[in-house]
N, C-alpha and C positions, 0 to 999 in steps of 0.2 A: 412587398409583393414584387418578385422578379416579373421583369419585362424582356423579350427577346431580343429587344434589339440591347439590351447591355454592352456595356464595354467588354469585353472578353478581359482586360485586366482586372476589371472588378471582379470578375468571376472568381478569378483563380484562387483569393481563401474564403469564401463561406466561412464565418466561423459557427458552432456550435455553443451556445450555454452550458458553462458546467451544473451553474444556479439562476437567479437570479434578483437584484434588489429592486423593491417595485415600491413608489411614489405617489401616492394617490392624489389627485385633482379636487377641486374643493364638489365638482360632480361625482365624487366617487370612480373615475375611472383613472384605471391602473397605469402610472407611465414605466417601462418597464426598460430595466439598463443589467443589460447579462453580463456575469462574472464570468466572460471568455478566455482569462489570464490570469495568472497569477504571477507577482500581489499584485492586486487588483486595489490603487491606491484613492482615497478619499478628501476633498477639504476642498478651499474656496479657491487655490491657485489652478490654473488653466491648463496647465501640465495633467494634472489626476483624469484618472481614468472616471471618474463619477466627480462633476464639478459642484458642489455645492454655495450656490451666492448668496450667501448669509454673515454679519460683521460677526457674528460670535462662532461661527467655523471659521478653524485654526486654516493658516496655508496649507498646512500638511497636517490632516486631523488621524485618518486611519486608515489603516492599510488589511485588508481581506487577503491571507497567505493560507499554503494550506499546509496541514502538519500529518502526522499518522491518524489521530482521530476524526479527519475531515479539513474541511476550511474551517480557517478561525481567524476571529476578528482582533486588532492588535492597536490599541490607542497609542498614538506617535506621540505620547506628553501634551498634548492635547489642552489647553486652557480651560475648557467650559468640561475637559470630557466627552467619552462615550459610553452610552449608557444602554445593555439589550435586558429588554424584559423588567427596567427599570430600575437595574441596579449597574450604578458603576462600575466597569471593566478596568482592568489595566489588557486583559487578553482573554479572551473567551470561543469556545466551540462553538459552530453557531447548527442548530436544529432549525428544520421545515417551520416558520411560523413565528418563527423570533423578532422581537418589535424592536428596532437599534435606533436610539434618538440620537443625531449629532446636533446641536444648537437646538433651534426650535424644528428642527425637521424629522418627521417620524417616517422610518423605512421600514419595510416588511421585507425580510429575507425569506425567500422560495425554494427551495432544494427542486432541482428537475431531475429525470431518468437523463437528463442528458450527460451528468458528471460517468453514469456508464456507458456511453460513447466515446472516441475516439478517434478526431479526423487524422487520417495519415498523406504525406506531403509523399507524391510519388512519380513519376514521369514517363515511365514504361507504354507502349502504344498498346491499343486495344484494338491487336492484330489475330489474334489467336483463330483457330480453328473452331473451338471448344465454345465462343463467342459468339452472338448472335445479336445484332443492332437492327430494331425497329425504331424509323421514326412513326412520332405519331399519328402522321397525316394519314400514315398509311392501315389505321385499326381497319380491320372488315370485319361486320358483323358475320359474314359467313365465314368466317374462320371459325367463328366461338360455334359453328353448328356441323365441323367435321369438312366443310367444303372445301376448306384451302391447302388440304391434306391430300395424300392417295388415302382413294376408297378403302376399308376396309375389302381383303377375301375371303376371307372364313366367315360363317354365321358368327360365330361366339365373340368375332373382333365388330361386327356390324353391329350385335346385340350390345357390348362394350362402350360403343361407339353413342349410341341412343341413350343410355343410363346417360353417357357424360355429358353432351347436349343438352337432354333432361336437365342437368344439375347445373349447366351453368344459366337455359333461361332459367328456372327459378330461383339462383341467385339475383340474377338481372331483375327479375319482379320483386323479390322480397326489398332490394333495395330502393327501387323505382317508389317502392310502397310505402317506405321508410322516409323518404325526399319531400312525401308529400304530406306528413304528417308533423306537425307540430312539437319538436322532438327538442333538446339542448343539443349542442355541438359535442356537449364531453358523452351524452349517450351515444349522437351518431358517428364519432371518431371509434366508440367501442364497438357497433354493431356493424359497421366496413369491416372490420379486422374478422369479424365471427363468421362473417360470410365470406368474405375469403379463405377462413379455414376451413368452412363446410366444403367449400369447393375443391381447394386446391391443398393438397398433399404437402406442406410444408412444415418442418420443425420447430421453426421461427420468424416472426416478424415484426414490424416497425411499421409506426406510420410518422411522418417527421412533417412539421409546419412548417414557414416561412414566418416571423412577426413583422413587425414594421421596419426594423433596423434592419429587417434580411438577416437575421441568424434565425439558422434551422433546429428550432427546437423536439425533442421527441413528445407526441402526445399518448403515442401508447405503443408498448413494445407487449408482446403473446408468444408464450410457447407451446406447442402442442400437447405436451407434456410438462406441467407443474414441476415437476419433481428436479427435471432435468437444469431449471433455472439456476446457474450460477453466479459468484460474486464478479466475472469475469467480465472485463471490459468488453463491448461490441466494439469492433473497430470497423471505419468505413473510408472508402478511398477518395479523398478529395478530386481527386483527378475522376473519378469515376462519376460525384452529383457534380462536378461541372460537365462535362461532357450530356448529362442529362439535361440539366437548366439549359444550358446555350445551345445546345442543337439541337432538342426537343426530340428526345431518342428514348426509349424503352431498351435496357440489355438485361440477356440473359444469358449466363453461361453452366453447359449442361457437365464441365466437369474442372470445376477451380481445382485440380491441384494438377494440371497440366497447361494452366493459363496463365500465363506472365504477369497478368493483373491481378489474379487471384491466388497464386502459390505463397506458401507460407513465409518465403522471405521478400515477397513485395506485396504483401497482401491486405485487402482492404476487411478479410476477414479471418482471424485466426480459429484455432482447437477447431482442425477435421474437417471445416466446412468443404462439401464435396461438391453443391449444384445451390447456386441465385439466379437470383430476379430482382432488377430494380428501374422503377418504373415511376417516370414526373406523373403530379397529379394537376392536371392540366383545366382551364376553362378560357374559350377561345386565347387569346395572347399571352395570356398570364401563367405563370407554373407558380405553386402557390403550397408545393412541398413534394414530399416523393414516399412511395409505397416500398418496400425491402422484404422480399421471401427469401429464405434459404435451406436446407436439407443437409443434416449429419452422416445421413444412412449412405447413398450411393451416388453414384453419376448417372447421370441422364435422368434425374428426379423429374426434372419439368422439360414440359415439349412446349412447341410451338402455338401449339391452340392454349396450353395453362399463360402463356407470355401474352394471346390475344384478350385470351378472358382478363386478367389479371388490367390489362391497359383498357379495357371497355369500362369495370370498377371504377378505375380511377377516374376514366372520365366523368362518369355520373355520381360518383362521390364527390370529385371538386364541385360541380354544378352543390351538391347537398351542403356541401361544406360553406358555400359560399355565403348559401339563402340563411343557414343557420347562422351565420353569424351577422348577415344584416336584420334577421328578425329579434338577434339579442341588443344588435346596438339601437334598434327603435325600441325595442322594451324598455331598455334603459335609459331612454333618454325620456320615456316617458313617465319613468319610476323619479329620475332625477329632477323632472319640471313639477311634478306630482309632491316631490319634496320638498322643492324650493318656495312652490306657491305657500306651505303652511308656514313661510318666516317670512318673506319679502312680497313687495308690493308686483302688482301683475307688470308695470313699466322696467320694474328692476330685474324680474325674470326673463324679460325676454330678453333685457341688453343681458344678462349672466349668459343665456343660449347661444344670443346673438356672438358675442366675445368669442366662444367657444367653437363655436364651426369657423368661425375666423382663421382662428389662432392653432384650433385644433386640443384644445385641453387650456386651462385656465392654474394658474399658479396657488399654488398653497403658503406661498409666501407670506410671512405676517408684518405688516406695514404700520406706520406712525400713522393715524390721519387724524383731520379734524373733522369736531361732531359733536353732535348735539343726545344726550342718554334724557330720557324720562323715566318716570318709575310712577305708573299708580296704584293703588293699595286701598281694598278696601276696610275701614276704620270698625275697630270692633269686630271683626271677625268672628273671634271666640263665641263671643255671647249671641252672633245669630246662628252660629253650626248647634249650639246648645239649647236655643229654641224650637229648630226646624230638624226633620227627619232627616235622615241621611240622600236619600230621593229627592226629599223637598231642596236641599244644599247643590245635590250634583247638576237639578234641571235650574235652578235660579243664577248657581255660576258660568255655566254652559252660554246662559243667555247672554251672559253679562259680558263673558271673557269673547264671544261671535262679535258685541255691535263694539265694544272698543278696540277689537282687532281690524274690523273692517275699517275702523276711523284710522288707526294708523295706514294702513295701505292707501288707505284715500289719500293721503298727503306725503306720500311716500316713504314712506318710512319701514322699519326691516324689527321685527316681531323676533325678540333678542330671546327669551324665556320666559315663561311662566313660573312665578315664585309662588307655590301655594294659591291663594290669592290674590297675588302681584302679578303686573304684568311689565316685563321694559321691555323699553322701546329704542331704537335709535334711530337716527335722521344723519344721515350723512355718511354712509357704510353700510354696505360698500361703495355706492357713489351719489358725489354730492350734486346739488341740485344748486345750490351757488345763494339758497333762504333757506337752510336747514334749519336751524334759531326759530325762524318764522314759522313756518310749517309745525314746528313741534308746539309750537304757544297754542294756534291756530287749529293746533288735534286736542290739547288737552281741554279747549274753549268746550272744542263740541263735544269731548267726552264728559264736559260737565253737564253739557246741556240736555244730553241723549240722557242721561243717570238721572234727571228731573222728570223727563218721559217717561223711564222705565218705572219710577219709583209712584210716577201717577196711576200707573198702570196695575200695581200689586198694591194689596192689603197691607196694614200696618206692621203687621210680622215679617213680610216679607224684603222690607223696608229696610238701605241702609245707605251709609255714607264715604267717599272718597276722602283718599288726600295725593297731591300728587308734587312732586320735585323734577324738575326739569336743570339739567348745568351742559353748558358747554365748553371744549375746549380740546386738546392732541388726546389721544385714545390709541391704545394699541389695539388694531383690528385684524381681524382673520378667522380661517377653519382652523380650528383648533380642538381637541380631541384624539382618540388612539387611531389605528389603523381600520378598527371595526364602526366606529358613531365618531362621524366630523360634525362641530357643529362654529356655525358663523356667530363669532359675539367680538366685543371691545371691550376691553380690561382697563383698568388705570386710577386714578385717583379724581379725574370726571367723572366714574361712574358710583365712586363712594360719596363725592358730594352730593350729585343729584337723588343719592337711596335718601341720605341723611336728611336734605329739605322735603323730602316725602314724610318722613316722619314725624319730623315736625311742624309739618302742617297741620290746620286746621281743618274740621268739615269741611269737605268739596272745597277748599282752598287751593290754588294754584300759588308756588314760589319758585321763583328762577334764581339762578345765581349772577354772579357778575357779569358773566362772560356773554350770556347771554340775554341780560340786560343792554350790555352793550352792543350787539347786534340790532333789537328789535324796539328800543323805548321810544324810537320814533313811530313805531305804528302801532302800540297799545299802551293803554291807560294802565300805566302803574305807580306802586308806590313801595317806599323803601319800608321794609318788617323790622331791621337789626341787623347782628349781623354776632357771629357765634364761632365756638371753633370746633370741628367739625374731631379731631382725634388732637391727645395732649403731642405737647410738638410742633403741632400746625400752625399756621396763620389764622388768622381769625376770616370768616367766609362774611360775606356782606349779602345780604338777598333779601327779592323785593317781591309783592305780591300782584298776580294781576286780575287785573282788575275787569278789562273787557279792549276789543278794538276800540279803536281813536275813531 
C-alpha cells in the first residue's frame, strides 16, 4: 500500500505484473512474487529474481522467458528438475493454473490482464492546455450536482443538467448500497466499474490495485462495447501513476492528441485515444490503486463534473474496497483456525496464529525434525463392519474416532490422518514440547483406558479391540500436498515402524520401539516383547510392551 510521504525515488518505476507465481503458506494464504521481467530467473542463489531456500534447488534452477506463444518456463539442467502439472520439462508454455514443482516447493502460475498493459518510461511535463490537474483534497460534492459549473441558459441545458445530477446521486446510492452489504472484493471491483459506466460516457476502463510489494496489478479492465475489445496492448504512462500516487492528483485531459503526454509519439495511450481520466483511489493517507477512463470517439468526451463524479467513486470505492478486503482476511483466518483445530491440539493452534501475525505468513518449508508417530487401529475390523449395519458402524466409529482424538490434543499432539479405522498421531510436529516420547505413552495409556469405558458402555456386538504402535525418532515434516488441499503430516521410516508394531500388537497392547524406549523407561513399567525386522533389508527393530506408569 502506497503511502504519501514516499520517497519520490521510489516512485519513479511502479512496476506492473505481467503474471504472476504465487506460494501458498501452510494457512492457505497466497505469497505472491510478480513476473515483472523477463527472464525472470529461479533457484536457491540470492542473485534469482524468485529465491528458492531449499538443498535440492539447483543455484540456477529455471528461468521464466517469454517466446511467441507466451511465457514459458525453461529448466537450466536442473539436478532434481522442473516439473508443471507433474510432468518433467526440459521447456514448457505455461497456462493460467499451471502447478510448477521445483524441489519440494509447489508454485501456482497466474496469468494477469496485466501482460496487456504496458508501463512507458517518459519525461515530458504535464503542461498542456488540453489537461486538467485536481488534487483530491479539493472533491466538492457540489460539483457532482452542477454547482461548480456556469448555470445552465436554456431550459433543455437545465433539464440536461438534472437528468445528470439524477445519475450521478444514484450512482453515489447504488454504491453507497453496495459498501454496505456483504459482498466479495472480485464482485465489488466488477460493480464500481458498472456504475461508472452507467454514469459516465466512456469506451474504456481499468481499475488497477496496489498488492503488498507495491506492483499495480489490473483487476478489471471493460469496454463499452464487447465487440470493440482487441489483442492490443493498453499502454499507460508511468510518469502519469506517479504523478498521481505522489501528489495525490486526479487528471483529466479533454483532447490527448494535442497533449505532449498524451500524443501518439509520447503517449501513455495508443490507437486514437482522443479524451481520459485517471484518477488515485484514495482512503485517507493511503492511495491503494487508480481508476482509467478513456474515449475513441472525440475530444472534449469528459468535463469537469464527470472528473468530479468519477474522483467521489473512487473515494467511496477505496473505503468499500478496503472493508472487503478485511472482512475476507477475518473470514479466512477464521476458515484457517477452523481447519487447523480438526489436526492440532487448541495450544498448537494458537502458537500456528500466533507465528503468523508475527511473521506475517508461516513457511511451507519441509524440515527434518524429531518426533514421536502413533498409530491405533482398531483389531478385526472386518468382522464387526459385517455384524453391524452400516448406521450402526458410522455412529460407533464417530464415537470412537471424537474421545481418541480429544486424547491426543490433550497431550498435545497433531491428529496426522485417519486410515479407515486408524488413526496417527504425532507428538512433536510441528513443535516439540521437550516429553514428546512421554506424552504419546501417557495418550495411548488413556486411550486404552477410555476403550474399557466405552466397551462397558455398549452391548457385546458393539464390542471391540485396539492395538497400537508407537516409535520415535528424525521424521520428515511439513504441508505437503497440491496447490488446492495442503495437509500437515511426517513421512520416513519412524513412521513405517511405528504402523508395523501396531500390527503386531496384541489386543489393546501397547509397543514402543527403541527409540522411545529410551526416552521414557524411566517413567513406565515396561518390558521387552523381541525384537523383528520390520521390511527384508532392514535391521532388526527391538520393542517393548507397556505395561502402565511407574
Amino acid at each position: 500500500m502506497l503511502k504519501r510521504d514516499r520517497n519520490p525515488i521510489e516512485l519513479a518505476k511502479i512496476p506492473v505484473a505481467m503474471s504472476n507465481l504465487i506460494l501458498k503458506d501452510i494457512k492457505g494464504e497466497e505469497n505472491i512474487y510478480p513476473i515483472d521481467k523477463v527472464p525472470f530467473k529461479i533457484g536457491r542463489e540470492r542473485k534469482n529474481d524468485l529465491v528458492l531456500d531449499s538443498k535440492i534447488v539447483s543455484r540456477d534452477h529455471a528461468q521464466i522467458v517469454r517466446a511467441k506463444e507466451g511465457l514459458t518456463i525453461v529448466d537450466l539442467d536442473s539436478h532434481n528438475g522442473t516439473f508443471v502439472n507433474g510432468t518433467r520439462i526440459k521447456e514448457a508454455i505455461l497456462r493460467d493454473g499451471d502447478e510448477i514443482l521445483i524441489g519440494e516447493i509447489l508454485i501456482l502460475y497466474q496469468k494477469t490482464t496485466g501482460e496487456d498493459i504496458h508501463f512507458m518510461e517518459d519525461d515530458s511535463p504535464l503542461d498542456s492546455k488540453a489537461t486538467i490537474i485536481r488534487p483530491i483534497e479539493d472533491l466538492a460534492i457540489t460539483g457532482l450536482l452542477g454547482k461548480g459549473e456556469q448555470p445552465p441558459r436554456r431550459k433543455d441545458q437545465r433539464i440536461e443538467q438534472l437528468e445528470k445530477n439524477n445519475r450521478n446521486l444514484i450512482a453515489l446510492y447504488e454504491l453507497s448500497e453496495k459498501l454496505i452489504s456483504s459482498i466479495s472484493l472480485r464482485e465489488l471491483l466488477d460493480i464500481i466499474i458498472e456504475l461508472i459506466f452507467k454514469s459516465i460516457d466512456a469506451d474504456r476502463g481499468f481499475l488497477m490495485l496496489f498488492d503488498e510489494g507495491r506492483n499495480l496489478i489490473p483487476k478489471v479492465i471493460k469496454y463499452r462495447d464487447s465487440a470493440s475489445k482487441g489483442d492490443e496492448k493498453i499502454t499507460i504512462s508511468q510518469t502519469i501513476v506517479n504523478r498521481i500516487t505522489q501528489d495525490r492528483v486526479a487528471i483529466m485531459t479533454s483532447d490527448a492528441m494535442v497533449d505532449p503526454r498524451f500524443s501518439e509519439g509520447q503517449s501513455i495511450y495508443l490507437h486514437g485515444i482522443r479524451s481520459a481520466m485517471c484518477v488515485p483511489l484514495w482512503r485517507e493517507s493511503d492511495i491503494i490503486g487508480i481508476i482509467h477512463l478513456d474515449s475513441f470517439r472525440r475530444i472534449n468526451q469528459f468535463t469537469e463534473n464527470d472528473l468530479e463524479l468519477l474522483m467521489a467513486i473512487a473515494n467511496h470505492a477505496a473505503i468499500g474496497i478496503e472493508q472487503a478486503r478485511l472482512n475476507e482476511r477475518i473470514l479466512r483466518e477464521m476458515q484457517i483456525r477452523s481447519n487447523l483445530e480438526r489436526f492440532h491440539s487448541p495450544d498448537v493452534v494458537n502458537t500456528i496464529m500466533e507465528e503468523s501475525a508475527e511473521k506475517g505468513t508461516l513457511s511451507l518449508k519441509v524440515e527434518e525434525k524429531a518426533a514421536t508417530v502413533l498409530f491405533i487401529d482398531i483389531q478385526n475390523f472386518t468382522s464387526l463392519a459385517e455384524r453391524l449395519s452400516a448406521t450402526e458402524v458410522a455412529s460407533l466409529l464417530n464415537e470412537y474416532f471424537s474421545i481418541m482424538t480429544d486424547i491426543v490434543f490433550e497431550y498435545d499432539g497433531t491428529l496426522d490422518k485417519y486410515i479407515g479405522d486408524a488413526i496417527m498421531a504425532t507428538f512433536g510436529a510441528p513443535y516439540s514440547h521437550g516429553n514428546d516420547a512421554e506424552k504419546a505413552v501417557l495418550a495411548a495409556l488413556k486411550m486404552r483406558g477410555e476403550l474399557e469405558r466405552l466397551r462397558s458402555r455398549k452391548e457385546e456386538r458393539h464390542r471391540f479391540d485396539v492395538r497400537i504402535g508407537i516409535n520415535s525418532g528424525n521424521v520428515v515434516a511439513g504441508y505437503i500436498g497440491s496447490m488446492k488441499r495442503l495437509q500437515y503430516t511426517v513421512l520416513g521410516n519412524v513412521v513405517n515402524v511405528a504402523s508395523y508394531l501396531e500390527s503386531i500388537a496384541r489386543p489393546n497392547e501397547i509397543l514402543i520401539g527403541e527409540e522411545t524406549f529410551r526416552q521414557v523407561n524411566k517413567l513406565f513399567l515396561l518390558e521387552e516383547s523381541g525384537k523383528k525386522r520390520v521390511k527384508r533389508g532392514m535391521r532388526e527393530v527391538r520393542y517393548y510392551r507397556v505395561i502402565g506408569e511407574k
